[in-house]
C-alpha positions as a LaTeX table, in Angstrom:
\begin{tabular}{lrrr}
\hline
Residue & $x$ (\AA) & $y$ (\AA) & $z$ (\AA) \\
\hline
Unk1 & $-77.74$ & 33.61 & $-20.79$ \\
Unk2 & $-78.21$ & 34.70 & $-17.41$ \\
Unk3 & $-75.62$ & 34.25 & $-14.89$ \\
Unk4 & $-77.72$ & 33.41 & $-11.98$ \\
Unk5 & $-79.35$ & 30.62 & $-13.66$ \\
Unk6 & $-76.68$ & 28.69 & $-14.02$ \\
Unk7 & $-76.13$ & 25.85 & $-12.10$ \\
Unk8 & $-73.21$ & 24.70 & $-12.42$ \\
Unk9 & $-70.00$ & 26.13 & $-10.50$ \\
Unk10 & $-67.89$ & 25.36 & $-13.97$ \\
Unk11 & $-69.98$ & 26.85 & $-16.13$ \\
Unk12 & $-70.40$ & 29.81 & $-14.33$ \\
Unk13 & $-66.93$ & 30.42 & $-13.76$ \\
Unk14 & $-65.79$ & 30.14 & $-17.26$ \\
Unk15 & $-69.17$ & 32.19 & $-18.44$ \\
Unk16 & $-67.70$ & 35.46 & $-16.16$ \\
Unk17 & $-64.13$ & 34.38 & $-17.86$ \\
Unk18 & $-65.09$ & 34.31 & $-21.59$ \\
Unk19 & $-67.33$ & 37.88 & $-21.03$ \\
Unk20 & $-64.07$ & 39.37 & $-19.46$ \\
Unk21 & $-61.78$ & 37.87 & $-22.26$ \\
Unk22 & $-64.37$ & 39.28 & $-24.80$ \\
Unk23 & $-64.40$ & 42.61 & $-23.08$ \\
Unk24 & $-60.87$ & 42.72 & $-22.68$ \\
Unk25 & $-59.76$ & 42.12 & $-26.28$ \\
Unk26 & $-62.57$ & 44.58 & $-27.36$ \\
Unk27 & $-60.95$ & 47.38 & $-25.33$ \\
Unk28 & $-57.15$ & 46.29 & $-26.32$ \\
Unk29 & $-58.67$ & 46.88 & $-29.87$ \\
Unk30 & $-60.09$ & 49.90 & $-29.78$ \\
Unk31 & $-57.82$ & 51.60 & $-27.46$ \\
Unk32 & $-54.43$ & 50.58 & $-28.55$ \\
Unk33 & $-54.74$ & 49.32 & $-31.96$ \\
Unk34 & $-57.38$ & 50.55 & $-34.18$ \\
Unk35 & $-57.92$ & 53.89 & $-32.71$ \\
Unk36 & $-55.04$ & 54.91 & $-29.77$ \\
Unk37 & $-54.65$ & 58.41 & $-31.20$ \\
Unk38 & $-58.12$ & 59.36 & $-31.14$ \\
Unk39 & $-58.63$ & 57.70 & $-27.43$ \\
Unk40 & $-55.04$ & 59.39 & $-26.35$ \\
Unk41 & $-56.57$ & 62.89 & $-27.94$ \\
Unk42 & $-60.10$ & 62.62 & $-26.74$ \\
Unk43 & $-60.05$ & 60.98 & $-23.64$ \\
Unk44 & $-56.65$ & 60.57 & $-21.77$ \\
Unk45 & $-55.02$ & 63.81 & $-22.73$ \\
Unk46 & $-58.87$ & 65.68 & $-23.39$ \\
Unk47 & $-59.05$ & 69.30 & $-22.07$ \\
Unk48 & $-61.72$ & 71.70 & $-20.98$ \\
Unk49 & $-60.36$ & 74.93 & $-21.12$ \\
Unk50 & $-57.20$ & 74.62 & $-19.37$ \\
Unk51 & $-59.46$ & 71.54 & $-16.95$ \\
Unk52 & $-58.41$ & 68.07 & $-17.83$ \\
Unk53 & $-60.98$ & 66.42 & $-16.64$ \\
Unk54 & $-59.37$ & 62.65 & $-17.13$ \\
Unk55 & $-57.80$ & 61.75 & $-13.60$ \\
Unk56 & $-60.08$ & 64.08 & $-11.73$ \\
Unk57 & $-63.34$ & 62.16 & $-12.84$ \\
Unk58 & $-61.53$ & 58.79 & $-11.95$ \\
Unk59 & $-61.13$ & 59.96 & $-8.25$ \\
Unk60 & $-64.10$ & 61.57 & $-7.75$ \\
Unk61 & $-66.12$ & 58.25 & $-9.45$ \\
Unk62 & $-63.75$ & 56.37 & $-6.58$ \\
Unk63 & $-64.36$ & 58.76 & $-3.79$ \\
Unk64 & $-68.08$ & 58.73 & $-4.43$ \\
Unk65 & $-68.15$ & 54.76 & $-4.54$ \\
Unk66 & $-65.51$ & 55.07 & $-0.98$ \\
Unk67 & $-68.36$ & 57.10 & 0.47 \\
Unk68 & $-71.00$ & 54.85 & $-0.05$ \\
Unk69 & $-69.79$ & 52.04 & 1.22 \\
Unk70 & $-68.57$ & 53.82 & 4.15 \\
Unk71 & $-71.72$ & 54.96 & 4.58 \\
Unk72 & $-73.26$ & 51.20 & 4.06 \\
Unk73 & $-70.82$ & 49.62 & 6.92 \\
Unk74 & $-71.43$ & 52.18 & 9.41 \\
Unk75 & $-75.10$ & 51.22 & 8.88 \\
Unk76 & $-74.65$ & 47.73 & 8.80 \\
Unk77 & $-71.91$ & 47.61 & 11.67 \\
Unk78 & $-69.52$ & 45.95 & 8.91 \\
Unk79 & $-65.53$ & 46.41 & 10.57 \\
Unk80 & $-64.39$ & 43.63 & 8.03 \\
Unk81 & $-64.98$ & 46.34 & 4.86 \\
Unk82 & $-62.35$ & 48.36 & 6.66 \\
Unk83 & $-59.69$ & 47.52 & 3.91 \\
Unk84 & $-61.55$ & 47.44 & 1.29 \\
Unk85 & $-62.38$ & 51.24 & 2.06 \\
Unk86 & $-59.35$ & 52.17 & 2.73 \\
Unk87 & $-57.53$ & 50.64 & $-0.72$ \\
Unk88 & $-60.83$ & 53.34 & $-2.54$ \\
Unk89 & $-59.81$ & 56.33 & $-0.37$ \\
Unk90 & $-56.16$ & 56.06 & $-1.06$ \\
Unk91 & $-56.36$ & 55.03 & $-4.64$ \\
Unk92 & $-58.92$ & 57.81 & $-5.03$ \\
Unk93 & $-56.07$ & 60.40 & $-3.33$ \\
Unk94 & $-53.39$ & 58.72 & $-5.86$ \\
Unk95 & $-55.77$ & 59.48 & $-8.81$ \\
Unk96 & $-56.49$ & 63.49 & $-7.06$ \\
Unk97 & $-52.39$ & 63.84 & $-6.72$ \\
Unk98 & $-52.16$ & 62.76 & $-10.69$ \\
Unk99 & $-54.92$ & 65.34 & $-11.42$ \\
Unk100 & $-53.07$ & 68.10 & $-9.44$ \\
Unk101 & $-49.77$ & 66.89 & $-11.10$ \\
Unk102 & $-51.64$ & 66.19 & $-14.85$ \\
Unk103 & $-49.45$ & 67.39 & $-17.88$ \\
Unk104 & $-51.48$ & 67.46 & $-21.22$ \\
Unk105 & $-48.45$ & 67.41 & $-22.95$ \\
Unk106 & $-48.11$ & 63.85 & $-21.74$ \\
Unk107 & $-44.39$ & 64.19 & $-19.52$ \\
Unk108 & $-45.04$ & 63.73 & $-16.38$ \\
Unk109 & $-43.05$ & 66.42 & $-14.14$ \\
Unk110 & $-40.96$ & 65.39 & $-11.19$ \\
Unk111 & $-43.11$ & 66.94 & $-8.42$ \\
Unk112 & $-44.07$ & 66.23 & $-4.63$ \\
Unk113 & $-47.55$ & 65.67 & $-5.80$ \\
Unk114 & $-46.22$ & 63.03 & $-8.48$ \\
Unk115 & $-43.80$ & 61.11 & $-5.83$ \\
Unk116 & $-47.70$ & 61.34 & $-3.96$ \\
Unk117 & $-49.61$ & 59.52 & $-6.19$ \\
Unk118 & $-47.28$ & 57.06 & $-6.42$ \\
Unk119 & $-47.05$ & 56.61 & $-2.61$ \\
Unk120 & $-50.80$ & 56.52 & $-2.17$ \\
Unk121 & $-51.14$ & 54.02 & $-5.15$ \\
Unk122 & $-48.52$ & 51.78 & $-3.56$ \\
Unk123 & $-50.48$ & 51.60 & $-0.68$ \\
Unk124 & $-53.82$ & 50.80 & $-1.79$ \\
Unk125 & $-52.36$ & 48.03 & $-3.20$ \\
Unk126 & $-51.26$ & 46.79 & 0.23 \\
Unk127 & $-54.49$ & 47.20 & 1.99 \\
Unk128 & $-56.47$ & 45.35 & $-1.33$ \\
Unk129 & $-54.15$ & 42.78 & $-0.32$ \\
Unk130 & $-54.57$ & 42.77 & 3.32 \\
Unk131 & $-58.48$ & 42.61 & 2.71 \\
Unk132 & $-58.78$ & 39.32 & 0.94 \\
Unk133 & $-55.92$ & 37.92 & 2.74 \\
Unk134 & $-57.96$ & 38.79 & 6.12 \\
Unk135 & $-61.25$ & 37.06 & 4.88 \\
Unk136 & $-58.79$ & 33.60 & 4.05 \\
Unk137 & $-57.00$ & 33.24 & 7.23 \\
Unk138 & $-56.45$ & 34.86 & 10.70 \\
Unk139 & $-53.73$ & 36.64 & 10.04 \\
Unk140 & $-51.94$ & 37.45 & 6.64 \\
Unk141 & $-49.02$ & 35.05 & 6.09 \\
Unk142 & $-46.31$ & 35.85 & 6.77 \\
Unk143 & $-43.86$ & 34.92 & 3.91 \\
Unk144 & $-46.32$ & 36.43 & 1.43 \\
Unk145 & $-46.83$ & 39.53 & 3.63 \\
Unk146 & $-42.81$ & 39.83 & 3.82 \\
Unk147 & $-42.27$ & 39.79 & 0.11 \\
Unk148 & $-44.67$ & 41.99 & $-0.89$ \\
Unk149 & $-43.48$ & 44.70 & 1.54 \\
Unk150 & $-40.05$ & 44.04 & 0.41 \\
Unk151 & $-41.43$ & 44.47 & $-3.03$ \\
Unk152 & $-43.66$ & 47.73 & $-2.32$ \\
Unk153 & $-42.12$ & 49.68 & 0.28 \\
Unk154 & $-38.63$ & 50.76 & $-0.85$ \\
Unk155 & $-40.36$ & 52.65 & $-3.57$ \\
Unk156 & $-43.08$ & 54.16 & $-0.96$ \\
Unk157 & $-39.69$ & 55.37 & 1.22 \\
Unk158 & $-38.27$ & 56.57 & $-1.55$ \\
Unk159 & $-41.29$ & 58.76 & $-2.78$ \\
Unk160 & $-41.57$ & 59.78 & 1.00 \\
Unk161 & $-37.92$ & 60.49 & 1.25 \\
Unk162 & $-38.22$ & 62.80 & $-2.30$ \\
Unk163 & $-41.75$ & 64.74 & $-0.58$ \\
Unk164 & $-39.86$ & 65.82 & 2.17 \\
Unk165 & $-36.44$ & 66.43 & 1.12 \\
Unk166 & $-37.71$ & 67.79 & $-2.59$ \\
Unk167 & $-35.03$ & 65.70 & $-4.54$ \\
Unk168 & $-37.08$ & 63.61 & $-7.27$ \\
Unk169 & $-34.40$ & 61.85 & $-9.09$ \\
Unk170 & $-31.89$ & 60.13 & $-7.55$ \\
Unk171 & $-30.46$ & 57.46 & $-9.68$ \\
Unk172 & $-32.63$ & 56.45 & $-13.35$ \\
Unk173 & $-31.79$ & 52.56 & $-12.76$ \\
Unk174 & $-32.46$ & 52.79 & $-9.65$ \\
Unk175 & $-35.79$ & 54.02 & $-9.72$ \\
Unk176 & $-36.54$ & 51.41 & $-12.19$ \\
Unk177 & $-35.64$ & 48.45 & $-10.04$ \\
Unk178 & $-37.82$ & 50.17 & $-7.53$ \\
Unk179 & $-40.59$ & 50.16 & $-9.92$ \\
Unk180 & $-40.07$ & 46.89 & $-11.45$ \\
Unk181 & $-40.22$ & 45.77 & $-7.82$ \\
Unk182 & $-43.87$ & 47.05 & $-7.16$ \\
Unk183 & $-44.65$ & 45.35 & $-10.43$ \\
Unk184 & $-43.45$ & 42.41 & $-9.48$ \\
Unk185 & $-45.56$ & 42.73 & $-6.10$ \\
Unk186 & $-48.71$ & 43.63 & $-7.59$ \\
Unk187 & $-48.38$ & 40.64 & $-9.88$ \\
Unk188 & $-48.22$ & 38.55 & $-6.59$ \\
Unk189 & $-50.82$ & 40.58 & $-4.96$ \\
Unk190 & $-53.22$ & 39.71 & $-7.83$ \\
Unk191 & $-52.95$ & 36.36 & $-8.23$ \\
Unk192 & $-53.31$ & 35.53 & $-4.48$ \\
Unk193 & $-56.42$ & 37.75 & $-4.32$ \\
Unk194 & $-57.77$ & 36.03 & $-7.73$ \\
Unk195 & $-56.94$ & 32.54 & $-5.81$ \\
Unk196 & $-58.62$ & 33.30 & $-3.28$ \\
Unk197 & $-61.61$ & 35.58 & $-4.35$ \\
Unk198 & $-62.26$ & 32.12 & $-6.64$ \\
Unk199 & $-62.97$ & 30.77 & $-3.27$ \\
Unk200 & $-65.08$ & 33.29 & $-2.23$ \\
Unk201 & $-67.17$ & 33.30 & $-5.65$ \\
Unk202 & $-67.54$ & 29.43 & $-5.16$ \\
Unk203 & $-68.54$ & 29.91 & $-1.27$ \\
Unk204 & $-71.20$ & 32.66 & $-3.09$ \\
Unk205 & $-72.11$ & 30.40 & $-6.06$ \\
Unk206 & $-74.40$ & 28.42 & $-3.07$ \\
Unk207 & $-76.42$ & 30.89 & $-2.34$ \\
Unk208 & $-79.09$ & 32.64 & $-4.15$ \\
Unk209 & $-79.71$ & 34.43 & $-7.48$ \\
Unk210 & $-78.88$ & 38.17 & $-6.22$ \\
Unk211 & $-75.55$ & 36.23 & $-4.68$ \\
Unk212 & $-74.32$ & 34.80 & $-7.72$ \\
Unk213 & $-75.27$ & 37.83 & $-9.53$ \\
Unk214 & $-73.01$ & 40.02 & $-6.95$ \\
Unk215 & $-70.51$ & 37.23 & $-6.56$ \\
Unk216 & $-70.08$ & 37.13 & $-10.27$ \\
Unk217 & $-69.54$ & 40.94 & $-10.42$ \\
Unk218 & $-66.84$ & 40.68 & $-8.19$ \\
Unk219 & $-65.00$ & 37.69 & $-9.77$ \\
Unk220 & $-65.25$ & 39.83 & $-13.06$ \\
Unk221 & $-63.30$ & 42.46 & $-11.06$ \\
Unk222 & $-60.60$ & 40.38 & $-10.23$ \\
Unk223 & $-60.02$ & 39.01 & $-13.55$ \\
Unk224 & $-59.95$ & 42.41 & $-15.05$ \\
Unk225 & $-57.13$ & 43.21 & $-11.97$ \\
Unk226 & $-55.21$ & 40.34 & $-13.29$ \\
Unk227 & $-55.17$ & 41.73 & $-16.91$ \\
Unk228 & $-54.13$ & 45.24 & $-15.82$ \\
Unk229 & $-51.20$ & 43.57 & $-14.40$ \\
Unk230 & $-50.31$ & 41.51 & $-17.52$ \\
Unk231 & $-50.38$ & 44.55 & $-19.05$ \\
Unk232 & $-48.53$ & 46.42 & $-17.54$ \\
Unk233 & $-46.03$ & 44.16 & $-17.37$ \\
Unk234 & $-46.00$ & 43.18 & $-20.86$ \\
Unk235 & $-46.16$ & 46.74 & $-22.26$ \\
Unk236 & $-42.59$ & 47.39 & $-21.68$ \\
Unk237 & $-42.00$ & 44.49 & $-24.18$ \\
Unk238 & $-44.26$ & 45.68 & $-26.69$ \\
Unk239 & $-42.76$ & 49.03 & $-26.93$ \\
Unk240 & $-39.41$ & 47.48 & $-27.74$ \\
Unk241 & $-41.32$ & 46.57 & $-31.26$ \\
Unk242 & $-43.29$ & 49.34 & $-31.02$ \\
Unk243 & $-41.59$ & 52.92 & $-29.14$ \\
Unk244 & $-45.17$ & 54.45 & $-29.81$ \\
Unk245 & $-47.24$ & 51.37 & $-28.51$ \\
Unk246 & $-49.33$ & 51.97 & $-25.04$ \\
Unk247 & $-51.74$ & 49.89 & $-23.66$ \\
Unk248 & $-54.12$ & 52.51 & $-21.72$ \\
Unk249 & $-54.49$ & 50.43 & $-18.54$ \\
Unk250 & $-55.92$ & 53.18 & $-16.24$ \\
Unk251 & $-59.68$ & 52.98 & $-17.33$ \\
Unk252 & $-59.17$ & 48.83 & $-16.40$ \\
Unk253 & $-57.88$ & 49.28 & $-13.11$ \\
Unk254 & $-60.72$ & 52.20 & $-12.09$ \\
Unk255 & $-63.34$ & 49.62 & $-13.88$ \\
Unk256 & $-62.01$ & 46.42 & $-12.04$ \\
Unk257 & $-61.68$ & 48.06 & $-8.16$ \\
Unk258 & $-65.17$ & 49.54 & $-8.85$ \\
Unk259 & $-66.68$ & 45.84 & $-9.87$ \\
Unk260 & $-65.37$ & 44.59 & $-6.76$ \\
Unk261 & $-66.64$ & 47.31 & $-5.00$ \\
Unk262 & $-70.07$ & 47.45 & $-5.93$ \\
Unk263 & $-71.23$ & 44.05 & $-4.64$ \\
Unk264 & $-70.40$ & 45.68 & $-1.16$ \\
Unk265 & $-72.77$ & 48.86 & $-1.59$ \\
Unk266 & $-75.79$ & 46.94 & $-3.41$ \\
Unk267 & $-75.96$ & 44.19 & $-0.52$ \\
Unk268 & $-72.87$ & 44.56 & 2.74 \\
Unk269 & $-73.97$ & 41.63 & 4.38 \\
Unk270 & $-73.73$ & 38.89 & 1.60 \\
Unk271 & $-70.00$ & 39.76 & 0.57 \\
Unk272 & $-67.66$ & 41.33 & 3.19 \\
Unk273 & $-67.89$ & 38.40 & 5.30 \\
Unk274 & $-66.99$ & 35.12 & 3.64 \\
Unk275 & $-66.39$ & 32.57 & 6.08 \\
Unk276 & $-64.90$ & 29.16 & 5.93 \\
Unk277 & $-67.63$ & 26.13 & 5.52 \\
Unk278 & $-69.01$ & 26.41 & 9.15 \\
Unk279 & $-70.44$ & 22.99 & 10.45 \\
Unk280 & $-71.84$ & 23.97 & 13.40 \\
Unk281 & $-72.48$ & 26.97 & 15.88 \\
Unk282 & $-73.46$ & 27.50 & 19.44 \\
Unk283 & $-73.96$ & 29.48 & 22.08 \\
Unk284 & $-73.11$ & 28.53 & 25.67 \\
Unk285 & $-72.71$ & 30.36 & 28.95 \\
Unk286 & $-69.78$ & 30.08 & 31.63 \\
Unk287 & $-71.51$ & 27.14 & 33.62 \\
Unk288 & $-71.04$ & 24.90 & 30.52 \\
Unk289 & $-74.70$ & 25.11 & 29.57 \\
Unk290 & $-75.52$ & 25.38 & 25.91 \\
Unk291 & $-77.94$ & 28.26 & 24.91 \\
Unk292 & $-78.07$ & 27.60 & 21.45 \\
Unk293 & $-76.89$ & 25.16 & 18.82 \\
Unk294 & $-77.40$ & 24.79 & 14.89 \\
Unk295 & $-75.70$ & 21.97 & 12.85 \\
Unk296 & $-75.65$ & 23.40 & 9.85 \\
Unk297 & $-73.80$ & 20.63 & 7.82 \\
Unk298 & $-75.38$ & 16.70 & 7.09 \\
Unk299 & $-73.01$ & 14.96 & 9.54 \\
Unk300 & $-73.08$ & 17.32 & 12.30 \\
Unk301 & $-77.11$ & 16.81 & 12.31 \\
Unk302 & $-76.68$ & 13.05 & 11.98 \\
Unk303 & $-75.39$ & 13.56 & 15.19 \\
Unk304 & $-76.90$ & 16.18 & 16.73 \\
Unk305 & $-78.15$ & 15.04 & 19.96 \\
Unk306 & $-74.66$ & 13.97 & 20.80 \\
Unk307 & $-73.01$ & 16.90 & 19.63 \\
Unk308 & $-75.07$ & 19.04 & 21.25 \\
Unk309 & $-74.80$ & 17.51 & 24.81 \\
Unk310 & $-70.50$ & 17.71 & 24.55 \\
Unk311 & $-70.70$ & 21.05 & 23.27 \\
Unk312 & $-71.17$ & 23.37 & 26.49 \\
Unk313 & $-68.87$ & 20.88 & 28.52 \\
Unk314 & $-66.16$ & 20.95 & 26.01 \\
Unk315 & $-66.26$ & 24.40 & 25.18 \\
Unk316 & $-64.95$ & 25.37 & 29.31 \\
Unk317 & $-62.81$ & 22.11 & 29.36 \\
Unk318 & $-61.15$ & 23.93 & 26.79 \\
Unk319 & $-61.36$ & 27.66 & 28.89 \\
Unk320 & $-60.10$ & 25.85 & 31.92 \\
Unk321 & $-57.17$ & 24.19 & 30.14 \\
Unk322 & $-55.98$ & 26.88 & 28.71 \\
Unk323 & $-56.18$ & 28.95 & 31.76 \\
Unk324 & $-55.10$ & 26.58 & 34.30 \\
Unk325 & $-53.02$ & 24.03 & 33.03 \\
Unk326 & $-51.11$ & 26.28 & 30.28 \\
Unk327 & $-51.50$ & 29.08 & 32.68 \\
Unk328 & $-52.34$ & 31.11 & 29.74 \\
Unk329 & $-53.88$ & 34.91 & 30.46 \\
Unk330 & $-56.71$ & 34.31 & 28.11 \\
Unk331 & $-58.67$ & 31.34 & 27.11 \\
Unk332 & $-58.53$ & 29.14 & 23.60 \\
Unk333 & $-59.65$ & 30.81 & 20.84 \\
Unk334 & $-58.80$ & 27.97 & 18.62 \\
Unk335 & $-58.06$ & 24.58 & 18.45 \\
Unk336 & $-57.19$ & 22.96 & 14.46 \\
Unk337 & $-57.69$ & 19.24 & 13.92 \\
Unk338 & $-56.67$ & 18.47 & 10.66 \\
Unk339 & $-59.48$ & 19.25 & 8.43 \\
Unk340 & $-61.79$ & 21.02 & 11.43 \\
Unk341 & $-61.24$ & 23.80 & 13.34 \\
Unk342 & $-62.86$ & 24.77 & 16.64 \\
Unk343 & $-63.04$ & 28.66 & 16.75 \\
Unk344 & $-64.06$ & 30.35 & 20.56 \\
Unk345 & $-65.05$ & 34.07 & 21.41 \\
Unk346 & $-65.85$ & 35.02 & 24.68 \\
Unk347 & $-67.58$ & 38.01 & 26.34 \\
Unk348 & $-68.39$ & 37.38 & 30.12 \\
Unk349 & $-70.66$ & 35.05 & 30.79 \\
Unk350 & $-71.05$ & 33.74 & 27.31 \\
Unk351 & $-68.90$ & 31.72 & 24.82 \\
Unk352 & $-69.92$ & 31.93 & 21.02 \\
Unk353 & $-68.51$ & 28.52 & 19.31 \\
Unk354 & $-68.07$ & 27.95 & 15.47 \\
Unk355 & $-66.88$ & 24.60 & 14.22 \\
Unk356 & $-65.81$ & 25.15 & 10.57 \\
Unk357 & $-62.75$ & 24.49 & 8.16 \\
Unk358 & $-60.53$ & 26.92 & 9.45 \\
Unk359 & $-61.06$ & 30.05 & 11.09 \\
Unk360 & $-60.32$ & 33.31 & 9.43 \\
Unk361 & $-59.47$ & 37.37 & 10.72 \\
Unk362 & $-62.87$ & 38.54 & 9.64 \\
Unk363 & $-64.98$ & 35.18 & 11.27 \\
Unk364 & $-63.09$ & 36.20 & 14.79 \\
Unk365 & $-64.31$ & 39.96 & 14.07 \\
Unk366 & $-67.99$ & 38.78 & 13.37 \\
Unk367 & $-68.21$ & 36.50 & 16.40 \\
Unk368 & $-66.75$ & 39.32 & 18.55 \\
Unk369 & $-69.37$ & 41.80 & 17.40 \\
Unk370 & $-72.37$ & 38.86 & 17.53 \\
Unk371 & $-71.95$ & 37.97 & 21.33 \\
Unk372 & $-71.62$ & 41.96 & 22.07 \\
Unk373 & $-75.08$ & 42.28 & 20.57 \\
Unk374 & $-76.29$ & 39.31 & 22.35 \\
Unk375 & $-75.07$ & 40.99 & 25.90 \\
Unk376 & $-76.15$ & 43.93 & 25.40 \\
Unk377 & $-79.91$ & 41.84 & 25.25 \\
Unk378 & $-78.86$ & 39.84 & 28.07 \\
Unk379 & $-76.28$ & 40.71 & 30.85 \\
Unk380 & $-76.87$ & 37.25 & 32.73 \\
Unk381 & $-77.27$ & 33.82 & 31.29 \\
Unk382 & $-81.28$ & 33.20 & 31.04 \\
Unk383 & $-82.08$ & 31.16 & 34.21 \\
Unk384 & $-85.21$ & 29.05 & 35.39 \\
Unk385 & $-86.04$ & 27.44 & 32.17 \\
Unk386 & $-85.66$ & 30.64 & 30.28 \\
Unk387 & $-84.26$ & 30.56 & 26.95 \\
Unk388 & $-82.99$ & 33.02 & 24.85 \\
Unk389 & $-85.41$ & 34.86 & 22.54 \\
Unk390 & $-86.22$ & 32.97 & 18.79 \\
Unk391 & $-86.14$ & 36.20 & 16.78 \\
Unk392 & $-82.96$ & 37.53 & 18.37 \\
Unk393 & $-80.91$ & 34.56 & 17.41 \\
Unk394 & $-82.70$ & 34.94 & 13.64 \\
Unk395 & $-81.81$ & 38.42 & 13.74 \\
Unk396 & $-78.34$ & 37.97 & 14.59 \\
Unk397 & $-77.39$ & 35.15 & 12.47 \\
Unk398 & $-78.81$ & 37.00 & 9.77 \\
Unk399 & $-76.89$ & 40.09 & 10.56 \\
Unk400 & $-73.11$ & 38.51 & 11.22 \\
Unk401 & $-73.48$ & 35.23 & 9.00 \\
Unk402 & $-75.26$ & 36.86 & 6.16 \\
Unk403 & $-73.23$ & 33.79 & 4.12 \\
Unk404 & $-75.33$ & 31.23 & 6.46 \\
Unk405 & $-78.48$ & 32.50 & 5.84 \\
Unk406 & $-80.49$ & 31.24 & 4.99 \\
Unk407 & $-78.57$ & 28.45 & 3.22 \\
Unk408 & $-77.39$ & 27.43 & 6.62 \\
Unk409 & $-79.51$ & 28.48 & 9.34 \\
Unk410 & $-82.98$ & 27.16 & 7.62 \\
Unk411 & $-84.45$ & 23.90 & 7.37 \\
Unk412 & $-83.34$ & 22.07 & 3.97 \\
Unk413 & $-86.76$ & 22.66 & 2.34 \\
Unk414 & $-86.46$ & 26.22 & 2.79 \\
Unk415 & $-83.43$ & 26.26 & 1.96 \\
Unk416 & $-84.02$ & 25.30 & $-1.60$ \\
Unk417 & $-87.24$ & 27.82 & $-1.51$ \\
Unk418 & $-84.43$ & 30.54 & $-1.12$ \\
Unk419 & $-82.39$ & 29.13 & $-3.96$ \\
Unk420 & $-84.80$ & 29.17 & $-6.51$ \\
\hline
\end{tabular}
């Protein structure tokens, strides 16, 4: 069966599920039941010479993939993969710190470099969590945001604490609760990014083929991050039946941040910006006169003509209000309603206006970067029946809504075209 052909957002959900179950129980298998000496011996603990080559080709393999999409979003323009690069680079340096620290004896020794890749892993895990919680909402929330740093960072001032002072062991229960509280917070870290990169795979499952091929790939990554947390914190319970028993979860975690990586370097545009469902978008100027509007949802065109005539008015009511009657420094940049959300940028003389569900970190970032391409095309408002040029709206919807087009910004007919 092929993923992108199916239809239905079910279906294709539990399709991604039941080849990441299969996978998953294939590995556990092999790995840890039928075979763990031979995969402890010949791949975790191999040696070249006196090279073990087992961390190091993990970070390089993440460094490589950290580099390409660098490479991809300075091309593209992309700010919102910011996190996403940063949780490769430092879970890259975590994996390089392991390497430098690597026993193939198996004990790990109590080293700077060992209290380092623990830091750096701790911290990846923050800014994978910061990422997807930035293309959700505005701003992370704050009670989850709170708990997890209470979870994560007494261990990462603790490991900073040993670097600098060279004392590795302070207290053995201790350092357990501090580890048992990063489990704890990558458990929570997990299932709020698998909440809400569901979302983003159903926002994805609209588009085309190559989307839900992508979109899939991803979703498949953050199943397999929800497993590597399971295991991890089930394997302490499995070794109380079995001291020998290990469940060899580093090849799942490399494998699961690299599937939700690669959507990013095959196509930028169509995942690293996953807005809310927008219902319409416009352009207007600082006289109130609008440049530019799309509905690009059934009721907003059933009402076009009326929208469109409130929407340049409205959009400096709002400006004015804000700066006059609240006396506020700035202008709105965004009013809720319930189930709507009006989201404003400005950059002298124009406003950019989204109407959509909510408004998210990421949506703010793209609209920010959209009307600085559109000045840099035109300083002034267009006057005397002038209008703003056809292909340079296409070109930057296409570029900053990549999740719009062309499902949104295209007549129905096409559209479906695209779809098919």
């Amino acid at each position: 069966m092929n993923i992108s052909s199916i239809n239905n957002s079910k279906r294709y959900h539990l399709y991604i599920i039941l080849l990441v179950l299969g996978f998953i129980t294939l590995y556990f298998l092999f790995t840890s039941i039928l075979f763990p000496s031979e995969f402890r011996k010949y791949v975790v603990y191999a040696q070249i010479g006196s090279f073990s080559p087992y961390f190091f080709s993990i970070a390089v393999v993440i460094t490589i993939f950290g580099i390409m999409i660098l490479y991809r979003s300075i091309k593209y323009e992309l700010t919102s993969l910011f996190f996403i690069i940063l949780t490769l680079f430092t879970s890259a340096l975590s994996y390089f710190f392991g390497w430098l620290n690597w026993n193939p004896l198996g004990e790990k020794p109590l080293t700077a470099l060992y209290e380092a890749q623990l830091l750096f892993s701790t911290i990846s895990l923050f800014f994978l969590f910061l990422h997807f919680e930035l293309n959700e909402r505005e701003s992370p929330r704050a009670w989850l945001t709170s708990f997890i740093s209470i979870s994560l960072f007494p261990l990462s001032f603790k490991n900073i604490f040993s670097i600098f002072t060279g004392i590795y062991q302070i207290n053995p229960t201790f350092e357990y609760f501090l580890g048992s509280l990063v489990q704890v917070g990558g458990i929570v870290i997990f299932i709020a990014n698998f909440v809400i990169g569901l979302k983003i795979s159903n926002a994805i499952f609209s588009q085309n083929k190559q989307a839900r091929n992508l979109g899939g790939i991803q979703f498949a990554g953050l199943l397999l991050l929800f497993f590597h947390v399971l295991f991890e914190f089930t394997e302490g319970l499995f070794k109380i039946v079995n001291p020998r028993f290990s469940v060899f979860n580093t090849p799942i975690l490399v494998i699961a941040v690299l599937l939700i990586s690669v959507p990013y370097y095959k196509n930028p545009q169509l995942l690293s910006f996953v807005s809310p469902n927008v219902k319409a978008v416009g352009i207007v100027d600082v006289n109130g006169i609008t440049h530019y509007f799309r509905a690009t949802s059934v009721e907003f065109e059933e009402r076009r003509a009326v929208s469109e005539e409130l929407f340049g008015g409205l959009t400096v009511a709002f400006q004015s209000v804000g700066k006059e009657v609240a006396q506020a420094k700035k202008g709105v940049d965004s009013l809720k309603f319930g189930d709507r959300a009006i989201i404003i940028e400005a950059n002298h003389p124009f406003y950019f206006v989204v109407i959509a569900e909510k408004s998210s970190y990421f949506l703010h970032l793209e609209m920010k970067e959209y009307l600085r391409e559109l000045k840099a095309h035109y300083s002034e408002p267009p006057q005397y029946g002038e209008v703003i040029s056809e292909d340079l709206i296409k070109e930057l919807n296409e570029k900053f809504f990549p999740m719009h087009t062309p499902y949104y910004f295209t007549t129905e007919s096409e559209s479906t075209t695209e779809n098919q």
